[in-house]
Jmol script that loads the backbone (N, CA, C; Angstrom):
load data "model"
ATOM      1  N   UNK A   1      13.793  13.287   2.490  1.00  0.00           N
ATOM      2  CA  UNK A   1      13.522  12.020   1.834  1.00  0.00           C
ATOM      3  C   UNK A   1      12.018  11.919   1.552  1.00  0.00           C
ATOM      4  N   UNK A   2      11.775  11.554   0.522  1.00  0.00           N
ATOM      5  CA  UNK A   2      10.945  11.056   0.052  1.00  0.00           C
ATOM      6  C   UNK A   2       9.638  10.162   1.129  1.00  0.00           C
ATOM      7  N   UNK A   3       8.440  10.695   1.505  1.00  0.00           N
ATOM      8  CA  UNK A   3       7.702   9.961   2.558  1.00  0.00           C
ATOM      9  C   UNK A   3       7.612   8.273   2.189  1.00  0.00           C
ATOM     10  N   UNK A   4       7.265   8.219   1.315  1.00  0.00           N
ATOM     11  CA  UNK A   4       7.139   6.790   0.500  1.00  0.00           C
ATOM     12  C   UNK A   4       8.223   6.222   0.486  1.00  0.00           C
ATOM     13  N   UNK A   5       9.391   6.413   0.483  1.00  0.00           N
ATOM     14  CA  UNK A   5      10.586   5.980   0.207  1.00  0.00           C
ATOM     15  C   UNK A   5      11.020   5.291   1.662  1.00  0.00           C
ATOM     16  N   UNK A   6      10.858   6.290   2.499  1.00  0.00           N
ATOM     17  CA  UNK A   6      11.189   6.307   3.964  1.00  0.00           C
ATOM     18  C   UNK A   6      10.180   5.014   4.679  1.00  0.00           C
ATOM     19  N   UNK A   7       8.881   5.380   4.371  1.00  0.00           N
ATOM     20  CA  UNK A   7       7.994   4.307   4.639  1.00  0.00           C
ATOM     21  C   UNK A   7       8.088   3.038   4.360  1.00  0.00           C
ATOM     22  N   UNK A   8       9.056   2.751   3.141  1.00  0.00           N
ATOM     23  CA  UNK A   8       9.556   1.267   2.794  1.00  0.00           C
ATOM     24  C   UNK A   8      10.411   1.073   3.342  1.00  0.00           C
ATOM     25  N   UNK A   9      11.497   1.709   3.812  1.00  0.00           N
ATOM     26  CA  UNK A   9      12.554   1.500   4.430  1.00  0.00           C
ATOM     27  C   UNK A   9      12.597   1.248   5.623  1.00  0.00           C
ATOM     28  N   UNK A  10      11.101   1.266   6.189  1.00  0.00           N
ATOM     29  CA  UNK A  10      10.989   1.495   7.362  1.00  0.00           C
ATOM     30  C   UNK A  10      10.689   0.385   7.896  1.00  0.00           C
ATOM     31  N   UNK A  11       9.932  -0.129   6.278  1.00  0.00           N
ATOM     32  CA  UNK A  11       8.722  -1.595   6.642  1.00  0.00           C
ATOM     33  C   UNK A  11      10.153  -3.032   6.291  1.00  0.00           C
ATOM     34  N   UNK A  12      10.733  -2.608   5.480  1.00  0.00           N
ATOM     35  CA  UNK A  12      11.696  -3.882   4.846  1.00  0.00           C
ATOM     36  C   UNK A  12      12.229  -4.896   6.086  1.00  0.00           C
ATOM     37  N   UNK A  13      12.937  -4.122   7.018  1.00  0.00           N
ATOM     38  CA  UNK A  13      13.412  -4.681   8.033  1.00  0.00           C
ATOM     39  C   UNK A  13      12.466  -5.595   8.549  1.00  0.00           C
ATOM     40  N   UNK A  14      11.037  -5.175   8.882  1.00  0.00           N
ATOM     41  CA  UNK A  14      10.321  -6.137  10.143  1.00  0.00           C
ATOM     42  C   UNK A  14       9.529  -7.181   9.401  1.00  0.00           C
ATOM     43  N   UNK A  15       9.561  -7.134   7.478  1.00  0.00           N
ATOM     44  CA  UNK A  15       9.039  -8.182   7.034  1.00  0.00           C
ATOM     45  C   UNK A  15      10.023  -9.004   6.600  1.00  0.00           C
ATOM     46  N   UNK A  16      11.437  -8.592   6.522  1.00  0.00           N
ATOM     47  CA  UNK A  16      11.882  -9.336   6.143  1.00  0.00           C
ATOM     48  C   UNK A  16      12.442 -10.463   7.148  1.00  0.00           C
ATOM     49  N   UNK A  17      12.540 -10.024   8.214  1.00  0.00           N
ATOM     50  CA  UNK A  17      13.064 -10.892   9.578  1.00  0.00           C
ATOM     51  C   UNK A  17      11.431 -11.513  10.015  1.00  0.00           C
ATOM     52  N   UNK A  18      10.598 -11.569   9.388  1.00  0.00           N
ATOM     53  CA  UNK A  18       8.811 -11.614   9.552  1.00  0.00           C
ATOM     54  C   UNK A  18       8.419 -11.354  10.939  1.00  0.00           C
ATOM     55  N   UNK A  19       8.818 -10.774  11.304  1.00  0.00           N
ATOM     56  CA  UNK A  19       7.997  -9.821  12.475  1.00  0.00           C
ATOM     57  C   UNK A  19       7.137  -9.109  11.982  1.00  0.00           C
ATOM     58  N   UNK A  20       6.673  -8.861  10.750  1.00  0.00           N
ATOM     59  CA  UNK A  20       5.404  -7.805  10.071  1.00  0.00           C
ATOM     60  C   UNK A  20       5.228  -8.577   9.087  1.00  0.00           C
ATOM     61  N   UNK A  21       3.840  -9.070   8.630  1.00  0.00           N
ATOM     62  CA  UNK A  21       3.350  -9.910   7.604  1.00  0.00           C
ATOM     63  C   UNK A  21       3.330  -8.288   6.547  1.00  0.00           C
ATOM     64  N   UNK A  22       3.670  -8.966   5.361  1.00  0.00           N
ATOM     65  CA  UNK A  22       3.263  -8.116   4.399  1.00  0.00           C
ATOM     66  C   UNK A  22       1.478  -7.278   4.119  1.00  0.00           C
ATOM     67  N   UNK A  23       1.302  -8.702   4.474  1.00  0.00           N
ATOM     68  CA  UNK A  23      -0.804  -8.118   4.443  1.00  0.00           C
ATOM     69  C   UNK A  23      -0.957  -7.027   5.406  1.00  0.00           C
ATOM     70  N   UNK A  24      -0.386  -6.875   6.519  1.00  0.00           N
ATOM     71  CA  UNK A  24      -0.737  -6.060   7.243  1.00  0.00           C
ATOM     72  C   UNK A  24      -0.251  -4.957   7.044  1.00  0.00           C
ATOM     73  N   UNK A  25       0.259  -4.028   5.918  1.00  0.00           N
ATOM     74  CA  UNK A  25       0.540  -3.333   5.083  1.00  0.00           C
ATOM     75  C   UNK A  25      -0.134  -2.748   4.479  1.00  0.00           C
ATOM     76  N   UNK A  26      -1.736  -3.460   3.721  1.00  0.00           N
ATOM     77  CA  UNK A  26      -2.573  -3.213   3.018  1.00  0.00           C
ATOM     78  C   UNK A  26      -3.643  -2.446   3.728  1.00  0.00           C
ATOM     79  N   UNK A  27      -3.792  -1.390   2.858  1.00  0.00           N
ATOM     80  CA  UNK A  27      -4.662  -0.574   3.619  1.00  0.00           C
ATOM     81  C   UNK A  27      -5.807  -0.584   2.790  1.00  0.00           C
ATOM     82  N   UNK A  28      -5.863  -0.156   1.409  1.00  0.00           N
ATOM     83  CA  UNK A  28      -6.934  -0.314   0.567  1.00  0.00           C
ATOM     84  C   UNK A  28      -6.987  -1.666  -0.391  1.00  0.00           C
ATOM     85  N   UNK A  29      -7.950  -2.046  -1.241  1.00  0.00           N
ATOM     86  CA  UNK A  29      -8.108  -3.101  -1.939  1.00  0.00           C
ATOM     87  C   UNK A  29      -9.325  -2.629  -3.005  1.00  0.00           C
ATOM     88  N   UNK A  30      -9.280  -2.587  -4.327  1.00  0.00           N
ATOM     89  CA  UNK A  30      -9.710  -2.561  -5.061  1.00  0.00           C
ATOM     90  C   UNK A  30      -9.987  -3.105  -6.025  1.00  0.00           C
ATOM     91  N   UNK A  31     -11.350  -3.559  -6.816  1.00  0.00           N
ATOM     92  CA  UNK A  31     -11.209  -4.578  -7.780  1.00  0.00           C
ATOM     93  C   UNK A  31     -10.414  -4.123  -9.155  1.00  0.00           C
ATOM     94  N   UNK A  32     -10.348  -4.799  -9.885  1.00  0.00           N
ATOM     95  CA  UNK A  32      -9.558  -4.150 -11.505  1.00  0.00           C
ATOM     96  C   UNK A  32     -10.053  -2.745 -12.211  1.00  0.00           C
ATOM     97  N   UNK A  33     -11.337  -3.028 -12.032  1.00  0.00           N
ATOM     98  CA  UNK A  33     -12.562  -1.876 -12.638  1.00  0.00           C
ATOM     99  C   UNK A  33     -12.361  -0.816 -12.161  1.00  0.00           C
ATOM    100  N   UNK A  34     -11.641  -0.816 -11.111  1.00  0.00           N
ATOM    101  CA  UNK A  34     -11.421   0.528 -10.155  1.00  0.00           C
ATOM    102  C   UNK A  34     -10.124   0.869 -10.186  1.00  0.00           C
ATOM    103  N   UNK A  35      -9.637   0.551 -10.789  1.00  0.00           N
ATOM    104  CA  UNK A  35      -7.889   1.239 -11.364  1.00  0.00           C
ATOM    105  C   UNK A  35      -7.790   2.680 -11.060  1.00  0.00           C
ATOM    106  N   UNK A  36      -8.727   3.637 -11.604  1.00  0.00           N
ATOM    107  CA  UNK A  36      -8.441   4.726 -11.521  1.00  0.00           C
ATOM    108  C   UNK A  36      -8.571   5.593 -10.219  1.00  0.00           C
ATOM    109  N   UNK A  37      -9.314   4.775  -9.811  1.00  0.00           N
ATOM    110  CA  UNK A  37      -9.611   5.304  -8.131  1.00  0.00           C
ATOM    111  C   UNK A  37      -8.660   4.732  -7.111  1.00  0.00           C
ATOM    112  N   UNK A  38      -8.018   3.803  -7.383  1.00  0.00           N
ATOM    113  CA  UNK A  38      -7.218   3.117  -6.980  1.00  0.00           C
ATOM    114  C   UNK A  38      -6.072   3.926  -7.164  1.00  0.00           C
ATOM    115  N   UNK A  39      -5.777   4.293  -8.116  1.00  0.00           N
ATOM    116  CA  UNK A  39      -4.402   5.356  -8.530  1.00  0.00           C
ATOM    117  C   UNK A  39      -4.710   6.841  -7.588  1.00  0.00           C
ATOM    118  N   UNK A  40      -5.414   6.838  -8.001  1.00  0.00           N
ATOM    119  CA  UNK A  40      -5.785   8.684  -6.677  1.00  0.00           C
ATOM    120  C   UNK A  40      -5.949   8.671  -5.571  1.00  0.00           C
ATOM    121  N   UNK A  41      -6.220   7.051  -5.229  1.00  0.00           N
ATOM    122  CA  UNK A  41      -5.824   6.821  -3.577  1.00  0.00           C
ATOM    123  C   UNK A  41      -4.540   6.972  -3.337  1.00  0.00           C
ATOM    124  N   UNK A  42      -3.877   5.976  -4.060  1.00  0.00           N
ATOM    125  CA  UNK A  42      -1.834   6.180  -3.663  1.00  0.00           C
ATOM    126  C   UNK A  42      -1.795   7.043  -4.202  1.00  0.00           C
ATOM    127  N   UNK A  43      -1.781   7.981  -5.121  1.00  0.00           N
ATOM    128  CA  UNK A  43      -1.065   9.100  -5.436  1.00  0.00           C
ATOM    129  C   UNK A  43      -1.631  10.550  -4.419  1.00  0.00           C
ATOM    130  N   UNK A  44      -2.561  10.068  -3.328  1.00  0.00           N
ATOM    131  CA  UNK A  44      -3.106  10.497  -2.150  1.00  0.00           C
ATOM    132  C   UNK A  44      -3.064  10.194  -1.320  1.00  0.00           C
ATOM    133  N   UNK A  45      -1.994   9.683  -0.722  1.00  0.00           N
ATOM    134  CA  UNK A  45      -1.284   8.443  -0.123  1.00  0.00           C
ATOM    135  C   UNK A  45      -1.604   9.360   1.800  1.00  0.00           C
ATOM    136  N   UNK A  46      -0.983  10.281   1.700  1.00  0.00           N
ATOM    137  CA  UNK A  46      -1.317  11.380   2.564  1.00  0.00           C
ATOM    138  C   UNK A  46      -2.307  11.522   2.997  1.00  0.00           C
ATOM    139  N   UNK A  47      -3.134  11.798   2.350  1.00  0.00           N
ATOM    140  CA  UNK A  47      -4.575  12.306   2.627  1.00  0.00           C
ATOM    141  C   UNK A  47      -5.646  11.133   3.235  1.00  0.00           C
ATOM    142  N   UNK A  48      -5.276  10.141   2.659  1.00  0.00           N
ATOM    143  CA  UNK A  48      -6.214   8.954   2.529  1.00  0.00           C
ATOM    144  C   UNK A  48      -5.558   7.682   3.452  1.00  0.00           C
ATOM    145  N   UNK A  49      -4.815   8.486   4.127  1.00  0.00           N
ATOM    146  CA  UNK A  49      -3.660   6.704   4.762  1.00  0.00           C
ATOM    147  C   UNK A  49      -3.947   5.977   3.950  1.00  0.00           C
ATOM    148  N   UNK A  50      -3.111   5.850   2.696  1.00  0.00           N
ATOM    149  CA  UNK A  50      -2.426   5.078   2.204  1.00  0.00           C
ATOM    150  C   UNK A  50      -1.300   4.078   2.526  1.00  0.00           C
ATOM    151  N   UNK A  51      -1.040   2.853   2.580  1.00  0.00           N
ATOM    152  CA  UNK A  51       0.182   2.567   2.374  1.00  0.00           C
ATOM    153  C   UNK A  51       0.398   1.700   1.430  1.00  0.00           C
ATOM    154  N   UNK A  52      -0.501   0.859   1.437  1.00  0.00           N
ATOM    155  CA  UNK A  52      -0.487  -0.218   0.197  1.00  0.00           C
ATOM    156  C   UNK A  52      -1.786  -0.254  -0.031  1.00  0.00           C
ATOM    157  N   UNK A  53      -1.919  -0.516  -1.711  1.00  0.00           N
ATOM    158  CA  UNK A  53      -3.102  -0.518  -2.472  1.00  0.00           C
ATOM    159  C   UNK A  53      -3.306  -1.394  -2.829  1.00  0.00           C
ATOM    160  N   UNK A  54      -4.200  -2.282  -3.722  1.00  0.00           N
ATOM    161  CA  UNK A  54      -3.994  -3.831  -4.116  1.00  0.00           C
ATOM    162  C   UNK A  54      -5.021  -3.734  -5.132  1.00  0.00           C
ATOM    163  N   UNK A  55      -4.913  -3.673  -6.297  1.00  0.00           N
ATOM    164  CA  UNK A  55      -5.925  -4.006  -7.067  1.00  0.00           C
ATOM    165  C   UNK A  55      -6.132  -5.419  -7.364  1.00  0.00           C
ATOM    166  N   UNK A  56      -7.332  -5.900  -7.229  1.00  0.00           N
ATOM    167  CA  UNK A  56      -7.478  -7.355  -7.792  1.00  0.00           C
ATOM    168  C   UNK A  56      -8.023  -7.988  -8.777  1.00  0.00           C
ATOM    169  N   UNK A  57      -8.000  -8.517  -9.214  1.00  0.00           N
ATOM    170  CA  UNK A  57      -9.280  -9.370 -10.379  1.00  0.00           C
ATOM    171  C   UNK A  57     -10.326  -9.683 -10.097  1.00  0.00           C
ATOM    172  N   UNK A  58     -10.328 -10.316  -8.682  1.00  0.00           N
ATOM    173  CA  UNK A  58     -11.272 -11.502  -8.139  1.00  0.00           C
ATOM    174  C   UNK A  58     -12.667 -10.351  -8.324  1.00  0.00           C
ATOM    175  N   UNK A  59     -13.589 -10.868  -8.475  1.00  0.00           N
ATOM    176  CA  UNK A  59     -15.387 -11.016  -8.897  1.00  0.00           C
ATOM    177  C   UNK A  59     -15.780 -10.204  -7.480  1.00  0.00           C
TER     178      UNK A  59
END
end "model"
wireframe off; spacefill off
backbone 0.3
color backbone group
């Protein structure tokens, strides 16, 4: 299976009964401008503990 796949499956259960806040999920955060670095982090998901990425707008 798929690592990513498995890793959601893993997380669904304890946020959905909220025993695990979703935020605490987020590993990186990036502003908009940084899209592309943002993409080679998750698609480096491995390398970089990845689990969730977040690009934002905010200034």
């Amino acid at each position: 299976m798929n690592p990513a796949v498995n890793a959601t499956l893993l997380t669904n259960r304890p946020v959905a009964s909220q025993k695990l806040q979703p935020s605490q999920l987020i590993t990186h955060r990036f502003p908009f401008n940084q899209m592309l670095q943002a993409y080679e982090t998750f698609g480096n998901a491995m390398q970089e503990k990845a689990m969730k990425v977040i690009l934002s707008n905010d200034p």
